[in-house]
C-alpha distance (Angstrom), angle and dihedral (degrees) to the residues before:
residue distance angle dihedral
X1 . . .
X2 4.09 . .
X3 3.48 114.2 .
X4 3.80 134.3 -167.3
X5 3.66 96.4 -94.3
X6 4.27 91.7 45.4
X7 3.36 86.6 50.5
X8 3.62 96.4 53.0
X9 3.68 89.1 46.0
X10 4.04 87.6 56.8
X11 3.43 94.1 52.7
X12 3.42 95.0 48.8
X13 3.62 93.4 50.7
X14 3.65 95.8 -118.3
X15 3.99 136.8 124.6
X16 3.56 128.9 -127.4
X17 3.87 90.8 -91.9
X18 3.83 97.0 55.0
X19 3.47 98.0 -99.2
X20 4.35 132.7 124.6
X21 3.74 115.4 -86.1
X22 4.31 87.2 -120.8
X23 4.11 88.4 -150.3
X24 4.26 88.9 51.7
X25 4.17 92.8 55.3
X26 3.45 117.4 119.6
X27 3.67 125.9 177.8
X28 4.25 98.1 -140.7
X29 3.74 117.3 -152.4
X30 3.46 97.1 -2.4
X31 3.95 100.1 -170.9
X32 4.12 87.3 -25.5
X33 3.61 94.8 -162.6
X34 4.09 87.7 151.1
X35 4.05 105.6 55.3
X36 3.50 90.5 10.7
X37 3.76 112.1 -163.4
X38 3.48 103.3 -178.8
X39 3.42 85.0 82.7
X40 3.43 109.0 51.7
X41 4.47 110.3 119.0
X42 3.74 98.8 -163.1
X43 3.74 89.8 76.6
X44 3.92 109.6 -101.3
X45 3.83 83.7 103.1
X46 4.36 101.5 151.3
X47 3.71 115.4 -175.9
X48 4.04 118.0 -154.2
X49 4.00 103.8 -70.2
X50 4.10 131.4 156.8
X51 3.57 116.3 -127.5
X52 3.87 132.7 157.4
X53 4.02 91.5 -156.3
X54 3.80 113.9 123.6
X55 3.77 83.8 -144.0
X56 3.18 96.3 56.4
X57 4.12 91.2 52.4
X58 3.27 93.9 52.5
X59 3.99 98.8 44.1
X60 3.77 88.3 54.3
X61 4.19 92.0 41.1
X62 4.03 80.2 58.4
X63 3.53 104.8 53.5
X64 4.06 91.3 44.5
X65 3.89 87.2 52.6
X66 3.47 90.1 44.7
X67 3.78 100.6 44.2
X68 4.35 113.9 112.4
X69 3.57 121.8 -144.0
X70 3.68 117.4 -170.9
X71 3.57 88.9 -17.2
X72 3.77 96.2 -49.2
X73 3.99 131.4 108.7
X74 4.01 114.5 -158.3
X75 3.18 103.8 -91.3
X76 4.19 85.2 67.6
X77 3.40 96.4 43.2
X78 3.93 79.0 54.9
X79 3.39 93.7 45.9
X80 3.67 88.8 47.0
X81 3.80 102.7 49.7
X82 4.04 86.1 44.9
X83 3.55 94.0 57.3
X84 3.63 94.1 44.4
X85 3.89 90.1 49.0
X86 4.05 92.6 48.2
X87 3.41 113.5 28.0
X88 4.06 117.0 -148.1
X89 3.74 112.3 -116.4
X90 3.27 121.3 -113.0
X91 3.87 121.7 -130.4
């Protein structure tokens, strides 16, 4: 049965014995030369770092998806690249 401290431990991407959960480590930003963070002035500057936190994932996840480039986030550059790829019809 989990408990709050196992669960914790999951999220954090650590075992019972302290150490990283090998199948949750992710090397973030690894030479982030698209997106780069490092960067960034408002303070959410993230350098490349390993971590096997969940948090940490999902922190860095969020400030790629909410990154602007010329005035667009990714979902217009999506958007943008779709529409270019597949024209609407015209009536």
């Amino acid at each position: 049965m989990a408990d709050a401290e196992s669960v914790s431990r999951d999220n954090n991407g650590i075992d019972a014995t302290g150490h990283w959960l090998p199948w949750r480590r992710v090397h973030l930003l690894r030479e982030a030369v698209i997106g780069d963070l490092s960067t960034v002035t408002n303070g959410d500057a993230e350098n490349p770092n390993v971590s096997s936190s969940l948090y940490d994932h999902v922190t860095t996840l969020a400030k790629i998806l909410t990154r602007r480039h010329n005035g667009k986030d990714i979902w217009d550059m999506v958007c943008e690249i779709h529409d270019q790829m597949i024209p609407t019809p015209k009536p």
